[in-house]
BALOBA-1460 file (C-alpha; in Angstrom, 3 decimals):
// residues 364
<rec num="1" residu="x" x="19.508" y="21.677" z="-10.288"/>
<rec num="2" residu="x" x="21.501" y="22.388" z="-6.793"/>
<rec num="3" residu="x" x="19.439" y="24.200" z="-4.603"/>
<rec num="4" residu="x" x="20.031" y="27.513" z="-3.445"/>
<rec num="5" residu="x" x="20.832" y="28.816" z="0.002"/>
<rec num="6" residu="x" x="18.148" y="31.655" z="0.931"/>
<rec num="7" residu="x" x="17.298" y="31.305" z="4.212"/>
<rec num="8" residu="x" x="15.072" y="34.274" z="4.189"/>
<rec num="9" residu="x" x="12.076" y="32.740" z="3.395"/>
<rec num="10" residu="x" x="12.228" y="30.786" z="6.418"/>
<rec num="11" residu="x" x="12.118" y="33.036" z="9.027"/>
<rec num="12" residu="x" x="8.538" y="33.737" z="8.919"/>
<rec num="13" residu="x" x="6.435" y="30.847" z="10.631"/>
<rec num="14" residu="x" x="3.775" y="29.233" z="8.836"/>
<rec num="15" residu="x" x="1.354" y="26.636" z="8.314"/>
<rec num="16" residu="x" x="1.788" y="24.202" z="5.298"/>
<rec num="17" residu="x" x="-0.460" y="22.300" z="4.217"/>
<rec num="18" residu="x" x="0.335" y="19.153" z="1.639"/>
<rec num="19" residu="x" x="-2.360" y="17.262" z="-0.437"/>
<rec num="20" residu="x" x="-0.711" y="14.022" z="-1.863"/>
<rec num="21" residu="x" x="-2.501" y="10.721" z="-3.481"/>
<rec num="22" residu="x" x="0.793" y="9.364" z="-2.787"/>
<rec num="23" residu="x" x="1.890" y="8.983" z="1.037"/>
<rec num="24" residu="x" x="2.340" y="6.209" z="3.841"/>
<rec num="25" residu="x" x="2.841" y="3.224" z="3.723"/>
<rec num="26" residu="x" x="3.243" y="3.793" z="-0.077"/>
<rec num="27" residu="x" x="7.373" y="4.140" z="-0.422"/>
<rec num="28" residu="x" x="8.190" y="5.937" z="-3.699"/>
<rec num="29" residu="x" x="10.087" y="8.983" z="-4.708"/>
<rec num="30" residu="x" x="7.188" y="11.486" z="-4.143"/>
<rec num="31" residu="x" x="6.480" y="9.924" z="-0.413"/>
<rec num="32" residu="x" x="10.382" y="10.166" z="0.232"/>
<rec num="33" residu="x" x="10.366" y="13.757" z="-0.858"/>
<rec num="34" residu="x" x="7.525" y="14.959" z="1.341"/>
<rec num="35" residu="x" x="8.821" y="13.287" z="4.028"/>
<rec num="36" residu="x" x="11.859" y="14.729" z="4.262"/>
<rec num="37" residu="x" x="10.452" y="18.770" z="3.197"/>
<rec num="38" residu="x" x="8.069" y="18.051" z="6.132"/>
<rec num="39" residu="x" x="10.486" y="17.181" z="8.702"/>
<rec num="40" residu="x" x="12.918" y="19.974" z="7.049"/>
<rec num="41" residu="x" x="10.271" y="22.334" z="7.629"/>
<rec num="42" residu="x" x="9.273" y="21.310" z="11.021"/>
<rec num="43" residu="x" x="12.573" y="22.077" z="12.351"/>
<rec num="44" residu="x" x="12.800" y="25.429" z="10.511"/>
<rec num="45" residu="x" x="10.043" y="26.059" z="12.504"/>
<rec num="46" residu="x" x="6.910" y="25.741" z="10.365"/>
<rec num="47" residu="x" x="3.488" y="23.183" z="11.425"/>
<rec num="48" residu="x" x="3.271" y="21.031" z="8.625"/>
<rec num="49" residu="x" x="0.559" y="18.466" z="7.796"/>
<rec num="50" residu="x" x="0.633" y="15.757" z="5.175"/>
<rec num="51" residu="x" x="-3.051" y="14.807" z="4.201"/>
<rec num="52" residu="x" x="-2.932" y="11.388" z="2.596"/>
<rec num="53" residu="x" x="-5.294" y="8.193" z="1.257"/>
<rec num="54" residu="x" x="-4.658" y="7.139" z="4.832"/>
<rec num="55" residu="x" x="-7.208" y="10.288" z="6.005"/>
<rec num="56" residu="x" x="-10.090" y="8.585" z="4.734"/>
<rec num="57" residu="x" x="-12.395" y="5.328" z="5.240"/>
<rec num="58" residu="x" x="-12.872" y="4.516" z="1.623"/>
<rec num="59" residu="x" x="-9.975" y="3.630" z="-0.941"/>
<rec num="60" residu="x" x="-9.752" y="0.948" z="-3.629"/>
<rec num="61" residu="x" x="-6.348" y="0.025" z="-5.116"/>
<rec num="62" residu="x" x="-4.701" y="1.431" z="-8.243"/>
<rec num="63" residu="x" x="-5.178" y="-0.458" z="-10.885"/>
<rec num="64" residu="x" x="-1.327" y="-1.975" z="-11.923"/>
<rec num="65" residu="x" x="-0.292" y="-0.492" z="-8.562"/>
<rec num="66" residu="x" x="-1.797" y="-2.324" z="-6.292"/>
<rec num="67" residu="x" x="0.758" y="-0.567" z="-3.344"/>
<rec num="68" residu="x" x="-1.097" y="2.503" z="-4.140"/>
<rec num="69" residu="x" x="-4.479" y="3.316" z="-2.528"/>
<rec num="70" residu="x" x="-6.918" y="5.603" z="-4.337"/>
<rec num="71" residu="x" x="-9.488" y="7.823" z="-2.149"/>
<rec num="72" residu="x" x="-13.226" y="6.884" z="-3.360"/>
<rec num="73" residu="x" x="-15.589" y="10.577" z="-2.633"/>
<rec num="74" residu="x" x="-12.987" y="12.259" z="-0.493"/>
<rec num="75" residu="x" x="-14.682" y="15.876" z="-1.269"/>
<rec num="76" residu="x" x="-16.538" y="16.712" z="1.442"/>
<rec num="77" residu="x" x="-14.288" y="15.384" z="4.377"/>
<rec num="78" residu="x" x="-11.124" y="17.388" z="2.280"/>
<rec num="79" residu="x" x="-12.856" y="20.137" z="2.337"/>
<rec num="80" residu="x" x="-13.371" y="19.874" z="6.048"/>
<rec num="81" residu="x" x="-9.832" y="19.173" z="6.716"/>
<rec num="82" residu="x" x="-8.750" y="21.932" z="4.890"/>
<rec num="83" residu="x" x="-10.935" y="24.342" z="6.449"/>
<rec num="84" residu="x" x="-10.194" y="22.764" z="10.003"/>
<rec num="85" residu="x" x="-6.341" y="22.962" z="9.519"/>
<rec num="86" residu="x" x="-6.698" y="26.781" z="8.220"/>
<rec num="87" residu="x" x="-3.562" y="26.882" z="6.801"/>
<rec num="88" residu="x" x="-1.431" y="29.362" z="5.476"/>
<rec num="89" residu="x" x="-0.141" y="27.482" z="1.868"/>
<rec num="90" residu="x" x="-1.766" y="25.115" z="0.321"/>
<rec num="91" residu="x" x="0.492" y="22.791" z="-1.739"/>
<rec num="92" residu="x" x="-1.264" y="20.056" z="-3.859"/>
<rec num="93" residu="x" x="1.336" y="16.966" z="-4.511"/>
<rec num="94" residu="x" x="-0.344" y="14.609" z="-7.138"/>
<rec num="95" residu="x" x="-2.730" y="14.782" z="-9.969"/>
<rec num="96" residu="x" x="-4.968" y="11.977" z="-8.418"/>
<rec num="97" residu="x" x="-8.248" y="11.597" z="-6.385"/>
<rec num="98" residu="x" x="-7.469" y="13.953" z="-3.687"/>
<rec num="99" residu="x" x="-5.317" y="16.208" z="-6.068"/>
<rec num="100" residu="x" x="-8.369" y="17.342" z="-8.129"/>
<rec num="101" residu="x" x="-10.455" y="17.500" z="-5.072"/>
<rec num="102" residu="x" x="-8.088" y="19.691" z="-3.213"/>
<rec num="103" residu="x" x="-7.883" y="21.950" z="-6.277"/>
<rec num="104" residu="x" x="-11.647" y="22.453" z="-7.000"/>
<rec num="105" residu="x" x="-11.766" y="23.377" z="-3.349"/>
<rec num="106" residu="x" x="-9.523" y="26.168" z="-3.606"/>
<rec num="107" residu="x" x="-11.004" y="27.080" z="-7.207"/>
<rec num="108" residu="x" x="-14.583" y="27.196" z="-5.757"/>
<rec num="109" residu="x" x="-13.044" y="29.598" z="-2.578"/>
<rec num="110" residu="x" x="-10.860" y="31.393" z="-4.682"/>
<rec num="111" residu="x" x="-7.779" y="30.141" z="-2.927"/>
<rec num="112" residu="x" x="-4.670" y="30.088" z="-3.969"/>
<rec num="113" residu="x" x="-2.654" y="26.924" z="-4.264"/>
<rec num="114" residu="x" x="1.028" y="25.526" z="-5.893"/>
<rec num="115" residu="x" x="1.050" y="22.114" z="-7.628"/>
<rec num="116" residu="x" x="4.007" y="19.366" z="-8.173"/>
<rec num="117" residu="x" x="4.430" y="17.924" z="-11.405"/>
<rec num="118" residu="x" x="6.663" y="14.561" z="-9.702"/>
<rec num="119" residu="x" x="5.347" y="11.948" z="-12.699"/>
<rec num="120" residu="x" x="5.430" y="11.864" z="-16.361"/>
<rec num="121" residu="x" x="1.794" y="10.289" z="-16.014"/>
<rec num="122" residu="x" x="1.240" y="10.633" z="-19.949"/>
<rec num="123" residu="x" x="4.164" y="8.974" z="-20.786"/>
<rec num="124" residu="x" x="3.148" y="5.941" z="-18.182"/>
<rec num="125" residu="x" x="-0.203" y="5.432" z="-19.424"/>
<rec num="126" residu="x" x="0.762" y="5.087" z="-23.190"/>
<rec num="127" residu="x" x="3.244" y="2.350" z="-22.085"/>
<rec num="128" residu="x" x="0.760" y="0.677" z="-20.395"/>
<rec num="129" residu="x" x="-1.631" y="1.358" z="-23.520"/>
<rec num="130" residu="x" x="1.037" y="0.252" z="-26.028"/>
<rec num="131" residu="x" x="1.492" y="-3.246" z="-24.658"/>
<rec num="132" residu="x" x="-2.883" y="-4.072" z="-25.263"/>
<rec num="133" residu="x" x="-3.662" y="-1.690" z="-28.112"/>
<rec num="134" residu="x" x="-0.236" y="-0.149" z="-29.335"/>
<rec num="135" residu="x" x="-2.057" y="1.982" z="-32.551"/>
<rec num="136" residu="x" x="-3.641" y="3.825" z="-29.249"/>
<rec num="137" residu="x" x="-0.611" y="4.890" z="-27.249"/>
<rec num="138" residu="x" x="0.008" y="8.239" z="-29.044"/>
<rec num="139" residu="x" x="-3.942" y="8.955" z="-28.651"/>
<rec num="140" residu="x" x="-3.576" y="7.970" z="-25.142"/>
<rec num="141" residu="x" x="-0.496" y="9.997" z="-23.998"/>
<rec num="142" residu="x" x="-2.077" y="12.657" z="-26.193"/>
<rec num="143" residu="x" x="-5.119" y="12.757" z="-23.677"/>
<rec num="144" residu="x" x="-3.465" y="12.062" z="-20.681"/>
<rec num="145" residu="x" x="-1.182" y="15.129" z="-21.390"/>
<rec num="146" residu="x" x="-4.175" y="17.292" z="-21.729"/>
<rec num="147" residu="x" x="-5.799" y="15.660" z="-18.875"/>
<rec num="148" residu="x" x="-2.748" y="16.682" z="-16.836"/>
<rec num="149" residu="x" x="-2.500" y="20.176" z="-17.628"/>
<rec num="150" residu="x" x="-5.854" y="20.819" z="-17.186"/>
<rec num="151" residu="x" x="-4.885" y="19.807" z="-13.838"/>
<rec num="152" residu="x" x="-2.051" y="22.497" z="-13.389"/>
<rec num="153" residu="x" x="-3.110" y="25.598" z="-15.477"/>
<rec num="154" residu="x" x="-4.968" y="27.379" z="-12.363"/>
<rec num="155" residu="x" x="-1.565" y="26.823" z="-10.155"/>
<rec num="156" residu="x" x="-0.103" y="29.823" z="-8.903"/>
<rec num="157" residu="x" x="3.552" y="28.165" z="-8.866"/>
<rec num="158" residu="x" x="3.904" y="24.563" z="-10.684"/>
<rec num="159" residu="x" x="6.783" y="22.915" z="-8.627"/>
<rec num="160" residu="x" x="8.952" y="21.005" z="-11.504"/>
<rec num="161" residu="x" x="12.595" y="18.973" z="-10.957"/>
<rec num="162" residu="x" x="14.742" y="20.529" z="-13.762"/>
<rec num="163" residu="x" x="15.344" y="23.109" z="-16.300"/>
<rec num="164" residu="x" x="14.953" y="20.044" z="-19.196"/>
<rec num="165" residu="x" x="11.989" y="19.315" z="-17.385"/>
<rec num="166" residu="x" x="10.569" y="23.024" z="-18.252"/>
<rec num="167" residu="x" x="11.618" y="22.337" z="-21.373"/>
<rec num="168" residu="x" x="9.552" y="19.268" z="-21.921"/>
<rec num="169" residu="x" x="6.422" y="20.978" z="-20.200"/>
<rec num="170" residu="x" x="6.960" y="23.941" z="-22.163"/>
<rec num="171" residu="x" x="7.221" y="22.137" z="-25.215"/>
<rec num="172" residu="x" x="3.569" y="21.188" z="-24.475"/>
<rec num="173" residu="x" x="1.924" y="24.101" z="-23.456"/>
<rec num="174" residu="x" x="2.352" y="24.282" z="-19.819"/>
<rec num="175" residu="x" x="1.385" y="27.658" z="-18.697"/>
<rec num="176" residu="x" x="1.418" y="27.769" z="-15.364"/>
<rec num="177" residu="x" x="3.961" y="29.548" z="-13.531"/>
<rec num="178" residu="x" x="7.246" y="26.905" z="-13.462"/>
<rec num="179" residu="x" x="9.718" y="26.795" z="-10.117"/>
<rec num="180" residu="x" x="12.549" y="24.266" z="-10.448"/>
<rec num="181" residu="x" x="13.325" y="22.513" z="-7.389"/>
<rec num="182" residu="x" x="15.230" y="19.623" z="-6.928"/>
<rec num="183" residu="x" x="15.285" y="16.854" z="-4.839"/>
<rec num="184" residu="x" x="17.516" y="15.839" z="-1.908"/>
<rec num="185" residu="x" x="19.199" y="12.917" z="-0.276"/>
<rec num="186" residu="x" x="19.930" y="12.265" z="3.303"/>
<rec num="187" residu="x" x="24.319" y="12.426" z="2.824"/>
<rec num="188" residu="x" x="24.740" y="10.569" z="6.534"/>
<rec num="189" residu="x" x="23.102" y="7.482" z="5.693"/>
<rec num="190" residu="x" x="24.488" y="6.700" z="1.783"/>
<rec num="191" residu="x" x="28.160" y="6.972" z="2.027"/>
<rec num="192" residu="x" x="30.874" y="5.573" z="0.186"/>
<rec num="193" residu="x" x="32.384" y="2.421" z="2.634"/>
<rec num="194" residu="x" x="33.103" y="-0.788" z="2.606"/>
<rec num="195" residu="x" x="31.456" y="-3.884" z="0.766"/>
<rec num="196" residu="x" x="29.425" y="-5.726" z="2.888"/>
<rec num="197" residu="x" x="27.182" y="-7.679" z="0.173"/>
<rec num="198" residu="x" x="27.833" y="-9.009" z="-3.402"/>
<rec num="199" residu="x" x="30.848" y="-11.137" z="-1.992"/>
<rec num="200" residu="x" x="29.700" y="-14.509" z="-3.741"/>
<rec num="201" residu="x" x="29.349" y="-12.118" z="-7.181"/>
<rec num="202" residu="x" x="31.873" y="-11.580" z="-9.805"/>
<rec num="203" residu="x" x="32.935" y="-8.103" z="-10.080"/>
<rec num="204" residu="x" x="32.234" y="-5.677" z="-11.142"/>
<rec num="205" residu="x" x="28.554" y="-5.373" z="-9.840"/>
<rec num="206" residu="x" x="26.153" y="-3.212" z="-11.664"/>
<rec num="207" residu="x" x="23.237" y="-2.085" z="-9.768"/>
<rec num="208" residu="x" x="19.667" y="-1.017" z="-10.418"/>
<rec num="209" residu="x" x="17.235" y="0.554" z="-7.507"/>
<rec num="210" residu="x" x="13.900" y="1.570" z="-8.040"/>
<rec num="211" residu="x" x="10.329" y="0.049" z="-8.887"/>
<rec num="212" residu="x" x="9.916" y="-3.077" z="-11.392"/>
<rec num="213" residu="x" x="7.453" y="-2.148" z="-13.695"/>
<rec num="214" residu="x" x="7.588" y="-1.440" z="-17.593"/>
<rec num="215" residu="x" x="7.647" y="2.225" z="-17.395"/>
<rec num="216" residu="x" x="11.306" y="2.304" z="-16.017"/>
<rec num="217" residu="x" x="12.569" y="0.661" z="-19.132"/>
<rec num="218" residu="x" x="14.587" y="-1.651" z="-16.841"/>
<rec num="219" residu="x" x="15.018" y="-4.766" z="-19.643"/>
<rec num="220" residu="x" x="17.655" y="-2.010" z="-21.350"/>
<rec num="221" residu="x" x="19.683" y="-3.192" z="-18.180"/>
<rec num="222" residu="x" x="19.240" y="-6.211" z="-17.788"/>
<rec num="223" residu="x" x="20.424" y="-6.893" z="-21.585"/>
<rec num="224" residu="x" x="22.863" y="-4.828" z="-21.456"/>
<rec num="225" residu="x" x="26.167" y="-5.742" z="-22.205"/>
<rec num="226" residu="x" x="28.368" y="-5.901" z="-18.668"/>
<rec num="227" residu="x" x="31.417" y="-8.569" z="-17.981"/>
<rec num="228" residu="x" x="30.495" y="-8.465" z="-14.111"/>
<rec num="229" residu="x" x="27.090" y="-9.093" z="-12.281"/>
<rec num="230" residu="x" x="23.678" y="-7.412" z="-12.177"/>
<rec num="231" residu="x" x="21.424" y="-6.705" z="-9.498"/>
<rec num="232" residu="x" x="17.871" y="-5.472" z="-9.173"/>
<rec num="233" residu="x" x="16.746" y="-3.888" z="-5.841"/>
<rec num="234" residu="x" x="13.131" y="-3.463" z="-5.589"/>
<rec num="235" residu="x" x="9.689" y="-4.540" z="-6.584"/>
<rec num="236" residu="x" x="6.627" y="-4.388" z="-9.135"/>
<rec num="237" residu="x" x="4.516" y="-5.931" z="-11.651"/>
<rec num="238" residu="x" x="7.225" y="-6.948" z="-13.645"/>
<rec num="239" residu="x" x="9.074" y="-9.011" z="-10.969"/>
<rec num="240" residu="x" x="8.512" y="-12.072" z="-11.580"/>
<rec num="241" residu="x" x="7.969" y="-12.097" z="-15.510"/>
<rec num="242" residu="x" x="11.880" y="-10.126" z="-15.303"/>
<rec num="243" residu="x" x="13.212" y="-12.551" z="-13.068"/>
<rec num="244" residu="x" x="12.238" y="-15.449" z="-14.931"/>
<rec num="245" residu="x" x="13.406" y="-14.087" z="-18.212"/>
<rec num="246" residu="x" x="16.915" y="-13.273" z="-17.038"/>
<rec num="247" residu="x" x="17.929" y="-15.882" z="-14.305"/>
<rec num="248" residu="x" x="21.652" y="-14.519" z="-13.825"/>
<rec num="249" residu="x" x="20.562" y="-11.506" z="-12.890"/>
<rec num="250" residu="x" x="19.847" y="-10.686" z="-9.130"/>
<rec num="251" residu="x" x="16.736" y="-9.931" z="-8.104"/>
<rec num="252" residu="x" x="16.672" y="-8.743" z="-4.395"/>
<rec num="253" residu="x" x="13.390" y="-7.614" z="-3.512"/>
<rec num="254" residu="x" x="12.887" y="-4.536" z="-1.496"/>
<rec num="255" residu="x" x="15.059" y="-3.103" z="0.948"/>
<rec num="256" residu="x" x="14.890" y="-0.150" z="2.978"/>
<rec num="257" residu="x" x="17.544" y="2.409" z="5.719"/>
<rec num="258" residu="x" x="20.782" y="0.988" z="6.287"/>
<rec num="259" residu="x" x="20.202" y="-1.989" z="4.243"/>
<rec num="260" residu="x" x="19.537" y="-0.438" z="1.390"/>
<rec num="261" residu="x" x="22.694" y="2.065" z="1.545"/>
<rec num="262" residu="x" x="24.576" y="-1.367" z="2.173"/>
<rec num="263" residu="x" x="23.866" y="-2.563" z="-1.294"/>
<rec num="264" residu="x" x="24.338" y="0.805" z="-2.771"/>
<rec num="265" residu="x" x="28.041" y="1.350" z="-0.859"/>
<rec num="266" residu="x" x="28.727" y="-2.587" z="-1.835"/>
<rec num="267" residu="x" x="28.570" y="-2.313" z="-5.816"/>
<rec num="268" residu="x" x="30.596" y="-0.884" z="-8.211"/>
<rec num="269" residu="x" x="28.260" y="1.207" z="-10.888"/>
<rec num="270" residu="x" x="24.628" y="2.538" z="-10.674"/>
<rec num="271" residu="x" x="22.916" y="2.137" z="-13.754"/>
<rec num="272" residu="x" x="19.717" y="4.446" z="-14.449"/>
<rec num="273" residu="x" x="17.706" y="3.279" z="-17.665"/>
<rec num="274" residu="x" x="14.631" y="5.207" z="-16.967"/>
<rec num="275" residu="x" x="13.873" y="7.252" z="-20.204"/>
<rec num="276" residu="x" x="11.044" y="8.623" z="-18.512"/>
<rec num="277" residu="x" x="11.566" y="9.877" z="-14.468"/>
<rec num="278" residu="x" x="11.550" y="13.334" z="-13.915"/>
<rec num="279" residu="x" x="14.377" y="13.461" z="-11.698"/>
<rec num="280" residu="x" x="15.127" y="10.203" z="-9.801"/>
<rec num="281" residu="x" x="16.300" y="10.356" z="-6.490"/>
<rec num="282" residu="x" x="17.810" y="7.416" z="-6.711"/>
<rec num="283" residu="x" x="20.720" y="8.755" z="-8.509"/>
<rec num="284" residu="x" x="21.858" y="11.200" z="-5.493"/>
<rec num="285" residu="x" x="21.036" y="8.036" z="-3.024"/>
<rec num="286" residu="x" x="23.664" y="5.924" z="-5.879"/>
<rec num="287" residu="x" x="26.246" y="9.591" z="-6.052"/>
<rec num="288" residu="x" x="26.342" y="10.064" z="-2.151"/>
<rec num="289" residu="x" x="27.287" y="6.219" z="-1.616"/>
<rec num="290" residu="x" x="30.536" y="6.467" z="-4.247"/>
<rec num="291" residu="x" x="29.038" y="5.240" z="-7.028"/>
<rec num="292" residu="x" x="29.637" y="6.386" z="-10.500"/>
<rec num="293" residu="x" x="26.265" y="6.466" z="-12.733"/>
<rec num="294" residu="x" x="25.488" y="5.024" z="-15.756"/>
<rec num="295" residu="x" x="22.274" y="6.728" z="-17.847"/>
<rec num="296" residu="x" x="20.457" y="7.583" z="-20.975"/>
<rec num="297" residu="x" x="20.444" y="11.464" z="-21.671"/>
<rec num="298" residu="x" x="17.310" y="12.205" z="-21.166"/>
<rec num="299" residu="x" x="15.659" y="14.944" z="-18.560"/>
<rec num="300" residu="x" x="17.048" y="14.027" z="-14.610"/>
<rec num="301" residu="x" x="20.329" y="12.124" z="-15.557"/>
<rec num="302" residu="x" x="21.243" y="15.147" z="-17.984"/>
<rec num="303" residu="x" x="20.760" y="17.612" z="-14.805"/>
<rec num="304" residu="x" x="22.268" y="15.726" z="-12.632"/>
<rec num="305" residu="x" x="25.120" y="14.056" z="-13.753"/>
<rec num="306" residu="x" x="27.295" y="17.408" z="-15.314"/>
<rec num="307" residu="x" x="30.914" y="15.969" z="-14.658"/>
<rec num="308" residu="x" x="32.891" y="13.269" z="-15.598"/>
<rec num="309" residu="x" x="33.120" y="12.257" z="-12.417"/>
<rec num="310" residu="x" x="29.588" y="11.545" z="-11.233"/>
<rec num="311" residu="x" x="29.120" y="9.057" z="-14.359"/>
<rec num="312" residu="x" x="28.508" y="9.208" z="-18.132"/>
<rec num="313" residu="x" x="24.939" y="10.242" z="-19.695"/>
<rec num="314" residu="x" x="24.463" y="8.559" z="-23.520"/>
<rec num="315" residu="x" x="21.790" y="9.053" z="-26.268"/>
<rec num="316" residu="x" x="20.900" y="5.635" z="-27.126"/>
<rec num="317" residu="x" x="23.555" y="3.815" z="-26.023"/>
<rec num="318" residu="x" x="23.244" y="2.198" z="-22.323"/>
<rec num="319" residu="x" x="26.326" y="-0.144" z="-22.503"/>
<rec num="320" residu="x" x="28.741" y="2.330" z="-23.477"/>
<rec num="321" residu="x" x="27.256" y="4.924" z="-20.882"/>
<rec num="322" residu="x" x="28.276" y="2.081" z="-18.370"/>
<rec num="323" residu="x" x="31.787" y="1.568" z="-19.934"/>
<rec num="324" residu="x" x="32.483" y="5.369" z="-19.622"/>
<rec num="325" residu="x" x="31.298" y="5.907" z="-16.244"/>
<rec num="326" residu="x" x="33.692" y="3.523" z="-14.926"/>
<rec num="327" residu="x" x="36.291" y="4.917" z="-16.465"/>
<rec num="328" residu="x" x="35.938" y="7.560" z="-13.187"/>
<rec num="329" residu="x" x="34.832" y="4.988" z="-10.688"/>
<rec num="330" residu="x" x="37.561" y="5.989" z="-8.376"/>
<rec num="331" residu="x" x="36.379" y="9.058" z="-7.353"/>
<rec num="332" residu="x" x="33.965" y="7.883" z="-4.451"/>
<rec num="333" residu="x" x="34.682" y="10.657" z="-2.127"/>
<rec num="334" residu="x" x="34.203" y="12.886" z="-5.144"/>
<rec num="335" residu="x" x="30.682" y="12.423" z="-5.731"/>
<rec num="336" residu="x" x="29.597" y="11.826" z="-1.977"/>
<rec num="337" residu="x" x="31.283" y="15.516" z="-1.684"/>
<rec num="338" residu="x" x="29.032" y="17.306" z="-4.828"/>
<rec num="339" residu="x" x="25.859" y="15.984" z="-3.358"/>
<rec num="340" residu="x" x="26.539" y="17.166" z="0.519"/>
<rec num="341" residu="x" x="27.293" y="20.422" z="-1.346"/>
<rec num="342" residu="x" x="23.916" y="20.555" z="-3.505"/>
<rec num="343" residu="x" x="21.698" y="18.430" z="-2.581"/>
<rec num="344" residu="x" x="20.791" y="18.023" z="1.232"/>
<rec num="345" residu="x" x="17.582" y="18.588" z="2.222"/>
<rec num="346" residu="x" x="17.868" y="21.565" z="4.792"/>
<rec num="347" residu="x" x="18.757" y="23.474" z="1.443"/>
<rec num="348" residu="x" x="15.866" y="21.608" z="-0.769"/>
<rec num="349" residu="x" x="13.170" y="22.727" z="1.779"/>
<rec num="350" residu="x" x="14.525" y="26.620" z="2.110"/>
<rec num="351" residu="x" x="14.313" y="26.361" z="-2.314"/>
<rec num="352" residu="x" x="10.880" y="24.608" z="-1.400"/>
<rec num="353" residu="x" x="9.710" y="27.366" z="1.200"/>
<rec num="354" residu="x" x="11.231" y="30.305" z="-1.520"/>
<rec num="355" residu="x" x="8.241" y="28.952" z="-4.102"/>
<rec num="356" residu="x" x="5.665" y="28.804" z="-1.944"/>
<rec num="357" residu="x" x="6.233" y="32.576" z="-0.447"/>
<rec num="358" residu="x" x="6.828" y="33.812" z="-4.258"/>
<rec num="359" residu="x" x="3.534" y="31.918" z="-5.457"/>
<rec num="360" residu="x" x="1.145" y="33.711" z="-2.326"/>
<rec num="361" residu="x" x="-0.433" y="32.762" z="0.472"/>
<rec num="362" residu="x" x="-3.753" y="31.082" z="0.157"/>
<rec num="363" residu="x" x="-6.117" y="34.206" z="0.787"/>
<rec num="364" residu="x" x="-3.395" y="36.368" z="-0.663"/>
């Protein structure tokens, strides 16, 4: 959803305050996001703090993500950072640890607080469920939806990516008050340029960035039918067990700034075959470097990718979304263009700053 262009909301100065299981050194879509509101914000004007795992002495790794730290008891010292800090809007990221203590400390002071809804949580625990005890996964995703909005009814704004999104939540009894807001991409660092990488590689290159694990459903890529070369940029639990099974395909590891937009600039399609991401910033990083995008049509791709141009969305087929989208894959400038227009951050964190004034300040 391209973001809108009131500036209004940010010409009164306040003090934001962002609760987030997710933050540094953790490198993911929701740490990405924050980061760049935050530094939006800051030169709007605003004092902005980011309260992460990081804040406090005891944390034990997530189990299947062992990048992600998990605050053990954070309740009392939240609560003290909270009150210290005094802010004006309270913003609560994630549905973890330090998500459900933030918002029983604003239910117990009758404060009022917005929420995120960044990850289709439900949807990655019965995956995970599904591959030990698969006659459980509906029960489990069942639960874990419940669990979840539990977690978001009290919000006074519930910050989602897209209107399929609302759909979705809708569709299971989300009541809270729904905002969309989309998600940006920093247009002077992925640009459409020259190939720098992939030189050794028959062409044409299809490329996949993002985390490694089951939940991005990334073995529909890597069997999917391409007469070029595949490469996978990033990590996870699957790594290895992916990169053994499918030893023509590129497996890169990490990369991050300029190298990163080198790899994106240097291949010729982006495929996406996530079935579950509520947005994926990765697309814009893939559409701002000149490359066309290949992707299921499911909620994020379907919002993002609405001309020809930008790439081809399919229902079930992943192969012939790829085979479409090239069809345009002359049209770098094109899509670099459409995502400066809608999707830079300066207008992500005014759409950002519009929610939080509409939901209330904390003490109203």
């Amino acid at each position: 959803m391209p973001a809108t262009e009131n500036t209004e909301s940010l010409t009164e100065r306040s003090k934001i305050l962002i609760i987030s299981d997710a933050w540094h050194p953790q490198v993911n879509g929701v740490v990405r996001t924050y980061e760049h509101l935050s530094d939006e914000l800051k030169k709007a004007g605003h004092d902005v703090r980011v309260i992460g795992p990081g804040d406090f002495p005891y944390r034990i790794n997530m189990p299947g993500y062992s990048e992600i730290e998990l605050t053990v008891l954070p309740r009392r010292r939240l609560a003290r950072l909270i009150t210290a800090y005094a802010p004006d809007y309270l913003h609560i990221a994630t549905e973890g640890p330090l998500g459900w203590a933030a918002r029983d400390f604003a239910l117990r002071n009758n404060i009022r607080f917005t929420t995120a809804y960044h990850t289709q949580f439900p949807v990655y625990v019965a995956k995970r469920v599904e591959k030990i005890l698969p006659f459980l996964a509906p029960w489990s995703e069942q639960k874990a939806t419940a669990f979840i909005r539990k977690f978001h009814q009290p919000s006074a704004g519930m910050v989602i990516t897209t209107p399929s999104m609302r759909t979705v939540l809708e569709g299971q009894s989300y009541d809270a008050p729904m905002h969309c807001m989309a998600r940006g991409v920093p247009v002077d660092r992925f640009t459409p340029g020259d190939a720098s990488i992939f030189d050794d590689m028959p062409r044409p290159v299809a490329l996949y960035v993002g985390r490694v694990a089951i939940e991005k459903n990334l073995e529909d890529f890597l069997k999917m039918d391409w007469p070029g070369s595949k490469v996978v940029v990033g990590d996870g639990p699957s790594r290895e067990a992916l990169a053994r099974k499918y030893p023509s395909v590129r497996f890169a590891g990490k990369k991050m700034g300029d190298d990163l937009a080198a790899h994106y600039r240097s291949a010729d399609l982006f495929v996406f075959p996530s079935r579950t991401d509520t947005f994926g910033i990765v697309l814009l990083e893939a559409l701002a470097s000149g490359l066309p995008v290949a992707a299921y049509d499911v909620t994020g791709p379907r919002d993002i990718i609405t001309h020809p141009h930008l790439g081809h969305v399919h229902a079930d087929d992943l192969s012939e979304a790829a085979r479409q989208a090239m069809v345009h894959a002359d049209k770098a400038q094109h899509r670099h263009d459409h995502v400066r227009a809608h999707y830079g951050w300066p207008a992500i964190a005014r759409q950002f700053m519009d929610i939080l004034t509409v939901s209330g300040k904390m003490h109203g």
